[in-house]
Residue, then its C-alpha position, 0 to 999 in steps of 0.5 A: x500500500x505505501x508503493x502505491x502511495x508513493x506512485x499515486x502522490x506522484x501521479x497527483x503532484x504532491x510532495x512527499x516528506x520524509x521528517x516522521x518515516x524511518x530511514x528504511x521508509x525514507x530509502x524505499x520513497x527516494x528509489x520509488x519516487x520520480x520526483x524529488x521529496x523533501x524533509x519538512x522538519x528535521x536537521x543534521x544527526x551529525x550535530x544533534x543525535x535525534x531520531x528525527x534527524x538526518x544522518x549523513x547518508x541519508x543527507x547525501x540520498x536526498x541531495x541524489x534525490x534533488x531534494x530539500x530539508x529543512x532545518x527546524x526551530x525545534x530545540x531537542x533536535x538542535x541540541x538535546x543537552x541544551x534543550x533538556x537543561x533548560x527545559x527541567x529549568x523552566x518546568x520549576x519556575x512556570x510551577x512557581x509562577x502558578x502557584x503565586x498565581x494560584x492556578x492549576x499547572x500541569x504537565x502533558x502527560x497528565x493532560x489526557x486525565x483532565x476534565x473539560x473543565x481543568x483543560x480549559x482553564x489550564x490553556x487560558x492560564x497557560x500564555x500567562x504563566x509562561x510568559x511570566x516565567x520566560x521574563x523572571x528566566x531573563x533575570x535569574x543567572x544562573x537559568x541555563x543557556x537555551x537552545x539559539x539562533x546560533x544552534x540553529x544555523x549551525x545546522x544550516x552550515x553543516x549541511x550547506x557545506x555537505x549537500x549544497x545550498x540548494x538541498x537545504x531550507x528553513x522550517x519553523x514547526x512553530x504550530x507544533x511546538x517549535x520556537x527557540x531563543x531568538x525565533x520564538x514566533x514570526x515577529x522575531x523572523x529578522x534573526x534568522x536573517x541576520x545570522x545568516x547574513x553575519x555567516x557569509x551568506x548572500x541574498x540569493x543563497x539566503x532566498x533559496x534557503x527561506x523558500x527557492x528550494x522548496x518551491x523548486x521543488x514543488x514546481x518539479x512535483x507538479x511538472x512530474x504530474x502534468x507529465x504523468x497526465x500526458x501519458 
């Protein structure tokens, strides 16, 4: 069924992502597949060793492949060490804020086991005493050093030098938990920018990255199709 699958994507124009499949599925799609595939959300094993990472091999496929990935603005696959530091930080001090606010707080794991009730009242506190917490993180000394732009990017040169600068895009996954110190939302975008530009890039290898890659990809899936359609 999943063959199938391939083919058929091909045969309607749409993209396949390999960012969730393991490295066998993701093999099997790239020798299947007539158009070049991409990884949505998902950055380098080589410097952060996380299942959702690409390892080296698989980062040269999807270049043979003429495919994209991109980098994603998620801390645990930028720098694990970084991320979990800070995340068993911050999960004393948003446990602190809510009790001086007086309100429930609670981890995910505990959300399926909440009423209806508990669940609403959780996520309308929930902005509030994160953003609280984040502002007294700022103040605190010795808060750990949380997963940056600098990180980020990073994940771009490695594979930049290794695949090329027209394999390899942004991703923010900002609806699913991304956002990391410096990008934490759209607002902050600039950041991205500007690390690039202080690391050499130029405006036409910066555009690539933000979005050439991926709509030449795109346009290459569609083009496969109209071609299918032919006959």
């Amino acid at each position: 069924m999943g063959k199938k699958a391939v083919a058929e994507m091909n045969r309607l124009g749409i993209m396949i992502d390999v960012s969730h499949p393991s490295k066998e599925a993701m093999k099997q799609m790239i020798a299947l597949s007539k158009a070049p595939i991409i990884a949505s959300h998902s950055s380098a094993r080589a410097l952060c060793d996380h299942s959702r990472n690409l390892d080296d091999e698989q980062l040269m496929l999807m270049k043979e492949n003429g495919g994209v990935i991109q980098t994603v603005a998620f801390s645990s696959y930028l720098n694990t060490e970084k991320h979990e530091a800070k995340a068993a930080y911050m999960k004393g001090i948003y446990q602190k804020v809510a009790d001086s606010l007086d309100v429930e707080w609670f981890e995910r794991s505990q959300f399926g086991s909440l009423t209806d009730e508990q669940r609403a009242t959780f996520m309308e506190n929930y902005p509030k005493v994160i953003q609280i917490g984040k502002d007294l993180a700022t103040k605190m000394p010795d808060a750990p050093e949380g997963v940056s732009v600098s990180d980020f990017v990073d994940h771009i040169d490695y594979m930049v030098k290794l695949i090329g600068i027209d394999h390899v895009g942004i991703s923010s996954d900002f609806d699913g938990g991304g956002g990391i110190e410096g990008w934490s939302d759209a607002s902050e975008t600039f950041n991205v920018t500007l690390e690039l530009v202080k690391r050499g890039y130029t405006e036409e290898e910066i555009q690539k990255l933000w979005s050439g890659n991926l709509l030449r990809v795109l346009d290459e899936v569609q083009n496969l199709a109209t071609t299918l359609a032919q006959g």
